[in-house]
C-alpha positions as CSV (number, residue, x, y, z in Angstrom):
1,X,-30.5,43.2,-20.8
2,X,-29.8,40.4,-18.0
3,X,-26.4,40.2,-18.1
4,X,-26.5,36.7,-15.6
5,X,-29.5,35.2,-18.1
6,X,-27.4,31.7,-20.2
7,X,-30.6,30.9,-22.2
8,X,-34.2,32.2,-21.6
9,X,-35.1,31.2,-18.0
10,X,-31.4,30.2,-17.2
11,X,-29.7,32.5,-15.2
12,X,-26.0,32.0,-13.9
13,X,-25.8,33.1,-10.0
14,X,-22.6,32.0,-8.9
15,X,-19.4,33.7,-8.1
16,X,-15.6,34.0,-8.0
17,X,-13.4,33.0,-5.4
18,X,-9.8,35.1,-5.7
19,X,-9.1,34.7,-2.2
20,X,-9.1,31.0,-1.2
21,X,-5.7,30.1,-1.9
22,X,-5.8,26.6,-1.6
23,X,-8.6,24.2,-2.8
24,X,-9.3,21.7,-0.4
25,X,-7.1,23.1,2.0
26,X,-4.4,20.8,-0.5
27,X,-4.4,22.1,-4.1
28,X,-3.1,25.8,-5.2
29,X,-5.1,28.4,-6.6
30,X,-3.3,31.0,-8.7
31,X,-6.7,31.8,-10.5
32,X,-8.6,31.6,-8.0
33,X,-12.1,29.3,-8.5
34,X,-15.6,29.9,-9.3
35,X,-18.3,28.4,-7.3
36,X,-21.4,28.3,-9.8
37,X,-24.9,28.1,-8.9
38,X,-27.9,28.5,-11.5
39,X,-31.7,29.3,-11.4
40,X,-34.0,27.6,-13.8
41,X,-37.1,29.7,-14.3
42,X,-40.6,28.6,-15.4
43,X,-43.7,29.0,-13.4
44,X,-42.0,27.6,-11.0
45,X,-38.4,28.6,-10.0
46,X,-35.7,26.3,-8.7
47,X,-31.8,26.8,-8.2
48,X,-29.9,24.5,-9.0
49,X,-26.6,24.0,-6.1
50,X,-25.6,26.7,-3.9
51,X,-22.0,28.4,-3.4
52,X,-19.7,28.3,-0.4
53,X,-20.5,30.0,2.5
54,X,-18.3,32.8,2.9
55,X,-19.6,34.1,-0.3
56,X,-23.2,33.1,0.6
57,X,-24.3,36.9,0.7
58,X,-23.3,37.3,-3.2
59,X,-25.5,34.4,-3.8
60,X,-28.4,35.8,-2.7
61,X,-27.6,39.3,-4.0
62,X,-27.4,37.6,-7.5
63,X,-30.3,35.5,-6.7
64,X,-32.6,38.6,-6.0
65,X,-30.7,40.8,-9.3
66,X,-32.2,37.6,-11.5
67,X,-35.9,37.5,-10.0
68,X,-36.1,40.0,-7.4
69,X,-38.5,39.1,-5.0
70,X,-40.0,36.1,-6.2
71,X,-39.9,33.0,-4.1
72,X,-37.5,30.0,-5.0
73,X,-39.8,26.4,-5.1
74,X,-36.9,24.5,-5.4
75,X,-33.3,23.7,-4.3
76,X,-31.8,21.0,-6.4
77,X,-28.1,19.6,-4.7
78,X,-26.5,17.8,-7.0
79,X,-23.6,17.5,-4.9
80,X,-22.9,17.8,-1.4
81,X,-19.5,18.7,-1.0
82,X,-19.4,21.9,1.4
83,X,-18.1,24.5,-1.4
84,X,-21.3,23.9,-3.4
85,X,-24.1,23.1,-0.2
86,X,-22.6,25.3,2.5
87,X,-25.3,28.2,1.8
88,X,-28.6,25.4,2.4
89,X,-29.0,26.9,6.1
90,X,-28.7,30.2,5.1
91,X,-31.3,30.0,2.1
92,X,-33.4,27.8,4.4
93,X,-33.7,30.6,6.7
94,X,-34.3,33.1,3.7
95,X,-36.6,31.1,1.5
96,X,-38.8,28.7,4.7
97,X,-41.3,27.4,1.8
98,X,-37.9,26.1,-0.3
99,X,-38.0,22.4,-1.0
100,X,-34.4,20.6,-0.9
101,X,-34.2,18.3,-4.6
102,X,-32.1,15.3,-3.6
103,X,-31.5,11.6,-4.1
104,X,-31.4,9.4,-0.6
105,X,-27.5,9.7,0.2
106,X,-27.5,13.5,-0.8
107,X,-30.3,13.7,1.9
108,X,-28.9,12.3,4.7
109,X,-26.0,14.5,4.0
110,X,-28.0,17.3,4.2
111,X,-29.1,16.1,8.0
112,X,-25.8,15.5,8.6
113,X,-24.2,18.3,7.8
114,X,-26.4,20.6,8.3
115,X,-29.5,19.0,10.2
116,X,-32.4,19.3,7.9
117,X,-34.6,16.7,7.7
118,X,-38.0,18.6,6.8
119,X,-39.3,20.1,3.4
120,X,-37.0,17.8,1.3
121,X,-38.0,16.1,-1.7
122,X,-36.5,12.4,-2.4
123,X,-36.2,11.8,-6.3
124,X,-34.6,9.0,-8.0
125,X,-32.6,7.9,-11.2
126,X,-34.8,9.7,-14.0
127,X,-37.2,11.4,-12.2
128,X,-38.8,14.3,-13.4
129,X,-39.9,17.8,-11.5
130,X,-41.9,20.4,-13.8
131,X,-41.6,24.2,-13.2
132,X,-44.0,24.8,-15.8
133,X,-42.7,25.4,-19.1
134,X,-39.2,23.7,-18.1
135,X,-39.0,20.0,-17.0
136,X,-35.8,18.8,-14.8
137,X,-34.9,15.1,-14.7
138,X,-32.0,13.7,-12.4
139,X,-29.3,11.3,-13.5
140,X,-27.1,9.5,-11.0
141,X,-23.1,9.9,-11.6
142,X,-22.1,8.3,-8.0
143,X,-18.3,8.7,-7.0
144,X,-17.9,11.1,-9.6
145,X,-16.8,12.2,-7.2
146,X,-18.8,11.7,-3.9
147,X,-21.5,8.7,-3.8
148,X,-24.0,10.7,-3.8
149,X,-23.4,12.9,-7.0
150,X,-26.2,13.5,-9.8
151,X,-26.7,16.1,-12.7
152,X,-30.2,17.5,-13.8
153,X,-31.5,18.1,-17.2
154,X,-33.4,20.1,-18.8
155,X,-34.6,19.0,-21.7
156,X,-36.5,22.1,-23.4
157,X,-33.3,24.2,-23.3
158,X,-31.0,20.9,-23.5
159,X,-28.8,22.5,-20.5
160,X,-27.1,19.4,-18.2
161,X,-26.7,20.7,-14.9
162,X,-23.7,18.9,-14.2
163,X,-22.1,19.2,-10.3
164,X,-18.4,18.8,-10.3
165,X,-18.2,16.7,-13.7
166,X,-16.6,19.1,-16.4
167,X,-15.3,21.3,-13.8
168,X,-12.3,23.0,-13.8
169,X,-9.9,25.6,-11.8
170,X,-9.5,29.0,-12.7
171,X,-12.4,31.8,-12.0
172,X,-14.3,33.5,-14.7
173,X,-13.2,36.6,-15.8
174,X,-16.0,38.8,-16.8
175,X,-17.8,36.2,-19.2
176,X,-20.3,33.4,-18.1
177,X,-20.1,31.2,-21.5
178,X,-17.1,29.7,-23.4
179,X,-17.9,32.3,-26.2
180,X,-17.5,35.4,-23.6
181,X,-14.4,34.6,-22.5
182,X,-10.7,33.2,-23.9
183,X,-11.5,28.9,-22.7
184,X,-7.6,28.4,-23.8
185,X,-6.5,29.5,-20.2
186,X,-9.1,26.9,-18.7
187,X,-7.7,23.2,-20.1
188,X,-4.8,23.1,-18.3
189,X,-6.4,24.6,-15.6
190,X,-9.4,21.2,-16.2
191,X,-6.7,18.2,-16.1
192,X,-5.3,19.8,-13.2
193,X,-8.5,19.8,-11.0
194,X,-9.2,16.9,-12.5
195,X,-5.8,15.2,-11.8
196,X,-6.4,16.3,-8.1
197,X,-10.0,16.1,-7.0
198,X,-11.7,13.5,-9.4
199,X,-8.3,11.3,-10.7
200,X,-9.3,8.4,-8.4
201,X,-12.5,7.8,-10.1
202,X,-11.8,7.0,-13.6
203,X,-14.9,4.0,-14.5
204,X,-17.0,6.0,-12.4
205,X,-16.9,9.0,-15.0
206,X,-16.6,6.5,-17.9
207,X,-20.2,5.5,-16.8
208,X,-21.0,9.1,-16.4
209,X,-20.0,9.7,-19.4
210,X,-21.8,7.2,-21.4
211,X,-25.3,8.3,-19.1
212,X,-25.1,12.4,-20.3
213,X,-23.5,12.1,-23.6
214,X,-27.0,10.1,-24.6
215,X,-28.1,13.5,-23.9
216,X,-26.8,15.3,-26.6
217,X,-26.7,18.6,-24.4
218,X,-25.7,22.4,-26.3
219,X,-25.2,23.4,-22.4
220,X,-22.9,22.4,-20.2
221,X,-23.5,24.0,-16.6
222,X,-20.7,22.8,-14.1
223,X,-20.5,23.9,-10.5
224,X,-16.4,25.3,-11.6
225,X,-15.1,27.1,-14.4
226,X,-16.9,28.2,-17.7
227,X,-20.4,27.1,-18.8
228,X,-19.5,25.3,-21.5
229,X,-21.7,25.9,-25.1
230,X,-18.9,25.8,-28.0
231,X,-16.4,24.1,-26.4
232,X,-18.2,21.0,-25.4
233,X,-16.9,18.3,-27.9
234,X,-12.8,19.4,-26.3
235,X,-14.5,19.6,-22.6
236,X,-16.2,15.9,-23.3
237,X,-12.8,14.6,-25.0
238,X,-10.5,15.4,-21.6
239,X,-12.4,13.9,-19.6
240,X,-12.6,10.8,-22.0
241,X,-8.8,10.8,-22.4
242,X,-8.3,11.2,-18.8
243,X,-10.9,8.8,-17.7
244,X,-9.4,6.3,-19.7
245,X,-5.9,7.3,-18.1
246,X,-4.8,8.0,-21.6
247,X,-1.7,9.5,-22.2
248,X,-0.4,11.8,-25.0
249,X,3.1,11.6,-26.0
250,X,5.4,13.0,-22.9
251,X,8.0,12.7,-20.7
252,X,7.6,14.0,-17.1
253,X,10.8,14.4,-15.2
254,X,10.2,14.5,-11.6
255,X,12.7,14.3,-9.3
256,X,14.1,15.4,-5.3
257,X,18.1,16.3,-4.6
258,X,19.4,17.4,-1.3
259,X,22.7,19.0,-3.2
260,X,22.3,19.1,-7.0
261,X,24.1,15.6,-7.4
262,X,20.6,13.6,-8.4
263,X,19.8,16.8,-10.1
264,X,22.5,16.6,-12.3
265,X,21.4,13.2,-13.6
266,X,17.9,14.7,-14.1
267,X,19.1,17.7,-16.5
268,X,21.4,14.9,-18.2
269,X,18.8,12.9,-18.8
270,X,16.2,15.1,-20.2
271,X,19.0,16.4,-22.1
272,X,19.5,13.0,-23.4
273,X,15.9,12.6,-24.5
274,X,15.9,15.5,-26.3
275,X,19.0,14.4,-28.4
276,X,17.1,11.3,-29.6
277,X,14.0,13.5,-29.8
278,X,11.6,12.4,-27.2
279,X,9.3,15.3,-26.1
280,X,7.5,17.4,-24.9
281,X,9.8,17.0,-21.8
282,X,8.9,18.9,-18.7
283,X,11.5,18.9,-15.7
284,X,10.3,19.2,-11.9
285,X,12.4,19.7,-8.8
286,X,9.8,18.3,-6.5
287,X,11.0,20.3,-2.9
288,X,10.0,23.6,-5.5
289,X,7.1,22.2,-7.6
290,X,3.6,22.8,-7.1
291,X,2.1,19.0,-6.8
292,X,-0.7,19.4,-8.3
293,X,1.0,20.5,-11.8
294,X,3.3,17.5,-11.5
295,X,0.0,15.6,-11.4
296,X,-1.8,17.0,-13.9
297,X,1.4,16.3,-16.4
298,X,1.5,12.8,-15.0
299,X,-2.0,12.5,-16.3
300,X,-1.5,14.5,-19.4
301,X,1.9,12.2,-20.4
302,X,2.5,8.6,-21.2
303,X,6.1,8.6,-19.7
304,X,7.1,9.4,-16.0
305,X,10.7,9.3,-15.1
306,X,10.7,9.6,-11.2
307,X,14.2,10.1,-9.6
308,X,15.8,11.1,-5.7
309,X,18.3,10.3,-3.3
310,X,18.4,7.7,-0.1
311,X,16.8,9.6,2.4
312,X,16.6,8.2,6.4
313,X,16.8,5.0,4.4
314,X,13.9,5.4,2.2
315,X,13.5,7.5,-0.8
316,X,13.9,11.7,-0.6
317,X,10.1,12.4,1.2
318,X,9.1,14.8,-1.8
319,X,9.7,12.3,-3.9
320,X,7.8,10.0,-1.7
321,X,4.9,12.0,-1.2
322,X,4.4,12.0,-5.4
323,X,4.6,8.7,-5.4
324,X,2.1,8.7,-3.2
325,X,-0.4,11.2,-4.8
326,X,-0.2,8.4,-8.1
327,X,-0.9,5.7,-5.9
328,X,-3.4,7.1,-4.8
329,X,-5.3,7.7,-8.3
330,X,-4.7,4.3,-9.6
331,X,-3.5,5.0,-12.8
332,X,-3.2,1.9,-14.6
333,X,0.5,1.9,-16.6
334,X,2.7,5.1,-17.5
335,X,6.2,4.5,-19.5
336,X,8.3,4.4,-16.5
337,X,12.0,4.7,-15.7
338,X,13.8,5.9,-12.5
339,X,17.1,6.6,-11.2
340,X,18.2,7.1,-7.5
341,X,21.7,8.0,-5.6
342,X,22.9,7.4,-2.1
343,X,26.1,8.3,-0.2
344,X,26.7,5.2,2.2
345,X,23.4,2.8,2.1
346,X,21.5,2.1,-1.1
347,X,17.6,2.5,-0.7
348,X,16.1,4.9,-3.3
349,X,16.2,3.2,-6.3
350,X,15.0,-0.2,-4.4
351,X,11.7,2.2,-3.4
352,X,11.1,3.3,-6.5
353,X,11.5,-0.3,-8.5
354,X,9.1,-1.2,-5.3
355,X,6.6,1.3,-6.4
356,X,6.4,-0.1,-10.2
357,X,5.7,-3.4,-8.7
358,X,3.2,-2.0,-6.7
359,X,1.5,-0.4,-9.8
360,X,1.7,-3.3,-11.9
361,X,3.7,-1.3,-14.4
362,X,6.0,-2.9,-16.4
363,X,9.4,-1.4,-16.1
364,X,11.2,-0.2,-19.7
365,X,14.6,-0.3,-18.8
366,X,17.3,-1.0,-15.7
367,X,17.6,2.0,-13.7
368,X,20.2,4.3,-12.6
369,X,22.1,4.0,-9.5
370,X,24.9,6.6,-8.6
371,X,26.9,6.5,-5.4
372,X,28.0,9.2,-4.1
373,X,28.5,12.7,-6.6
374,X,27.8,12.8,-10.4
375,X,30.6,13.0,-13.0
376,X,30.9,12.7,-16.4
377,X,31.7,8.9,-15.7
378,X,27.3,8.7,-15.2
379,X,26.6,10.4,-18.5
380,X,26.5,6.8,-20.2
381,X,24.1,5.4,-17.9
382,X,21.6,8.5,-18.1
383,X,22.2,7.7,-22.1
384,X,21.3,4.3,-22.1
385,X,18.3,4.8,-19.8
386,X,16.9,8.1,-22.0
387,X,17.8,5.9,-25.2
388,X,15.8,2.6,-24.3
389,X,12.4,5.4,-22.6
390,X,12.8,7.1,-26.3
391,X,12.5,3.7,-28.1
392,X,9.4,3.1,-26.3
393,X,7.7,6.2,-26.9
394,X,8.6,5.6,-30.5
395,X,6.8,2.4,-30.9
């Protein structure tokens, strides 16, 4: 038995990453990452993306476990950011005959990145390559999320080959497929890498969307996380919902306090909404928080409550730096309300209302603006603010 072989002439090659502790050099890794890379066998052989580096030994142990010696025709890149196309020297070096698969921009990647500009092989939107007995066609998906991004198809096994798209956090743990291994522990672990790495780029994977799911595939082969077989209708939904910037019913509390006065107004608030039964609630101190969970819930729910005290005359900077991160991502309207404190010069709450504008989101209710140290005379104000963010959700 091949334990790496998917389907007949599909073999999975990548491998797991439990050492990299942050993604990006940004984003947290508790369970690690997998960088997945795949051979598709005929007469012909080609693999399809490559893994990072560091781990480019692995690859080509796995490589040789799957077909031994034989020769690799083909190396398709369906995306050229460096954790997936760091090995190309190395396999260059390894396999001199190997063509390089690519569409113009992933090309002049390759040269500048890595300064190949022989044995490549140009292809365009629906373009086909035989193997012999397989046939791969290429589909671009640009900015999802690099311009040069495509998947490959092949149509006799109905496997997409699909770079980053359907990706997710979180290394495999002993199984290849959705059915070998528990995919509960992965959805979280899918809005959150897609909160941080492909948020931006919601019309983009609308598009993308609409392009493979004309496909019908039964095989889902992204470059992170699971191959996904049985799962694919919940895989294709989150990325719908999040594309569309969708929210499920939520409330995200997210806020920064230099000496537990603004963070007292937080708990009383959330304690508020869950009096008049808004939820799920989750509650984030933001100088403790890791930011990309905050973000992933920002995605996931339809409400954001954003609070923090005057800081150097602006708003508390980890408070800042969230607001930020959203900004960043463009996401189109969230149920929003905010609160703010100060000692001696108002400013936070003035940031924050300046950040709705920004947004274009339409603010619920009047925030909340304490001077100074909480006391049961605020517990009124953080009513009336939870109270009018419950009606809304309730609508």
């Amino acid at each position: 038995m091949n334990i790496t072989e998917i389907l007949p002439g599909i073999h999975y090659v990548g491998v797991n990453d439990r050492t990299t502790t942050r993604f990006e050099g940004l984003w947290s890794l508790p369970q690690g990452v997998s960088y997945n890379a795949y051979l598709a066998v005929g007469e012909k052989i080609a693999l399809i993306d490559t893994v990072e580096e560091s781990f480019g030994s692995r690859l080509i142990e796995n490589i040789r476990e799957a077909i031994g010696d034989r020769p690799i025709d083909y190396l398709v890149v369906n995306h050229m950011e460096p954790d997936h196309s760091s090995s190309i020297r190395a396999l260059r070096l390894l396999y001199p005959q190997i063509q390089i698969v690519g569409n113009a921009k992933t090309l002049q990647m390759i040269r500048g990145f890595y300064g190949i500009d022989a044995g490549t092989l140009e292809i365009k939107e629906g373009d086909t390559l035989s193997l012999g007995g397989k046939t791969l066609s290429f589909y671009m998906i640009p900015m999802v999320h690099w311009p040069e991004t495509m998947v490959t198809w092949c149509a006799e096994d109905g496997v997409l080959f699909s770079g980053d798209a359907f990706g997710t956090f979180g290394a495999i743990d002993g199984g290849i497929t959705d059915s070998q291994l528990d995919p509960s522990r992965y959805w979280d672990e899918m809005r959150r890498y897609y909160a941080c790495i492909v948020g931006k780029y919601g019309v983009p994977v609308q598009k993308a969307l609409a392009k493979v799911g004309g496909l019908n595939p039964t095989t889902i082969c992204s470059t992170h996380g699971p191959v996904w077989q049985r799962e694919i209708p919940q895989v294709i939904d989150i990325y719908d919902r999040l594309s569309r910037y969708e929210g499920e019913p939520g409330v995200v509390i997210a806020y920064g306090s230099m000496y537990g006065n603004t963070e007292q107004m937080a708990e009383r608030i959330a304690r508020e909404l869950a009096a008049q039964g808004a939820g799920p609630i989750v509650v984030y101190n933001l100088s403790y928080a890791d930011e990309s969970v905050v973000l992933r819930d920002v995605f996931r729910y339809d409400t954001l409550i954003v609070g923090g005290p005057t800081y150097n005359g602006g708003l508390y900077p980890p408070a800042a730096r969230l607001l930020d991160l959203i900004a960043a991502r463009g996401i189109p309207q969230r149920n929003f309300g905010w609160f703010g404190s100060f000692c001696w010069a108002s400013a936070a709450v003035r940031c924050l209302g300046e950040f709705a504008e920004k947004m274009k989101w339409e603010p619920i209710c009047e925030p909340v603006e304490m001077k100074q140290g909480f006391s049961p005379a605020w517990h009124d104000s953080c009513r009336t603010l939870a109270g009018r963010i419950a009606g809304r959700m309730r609508r």
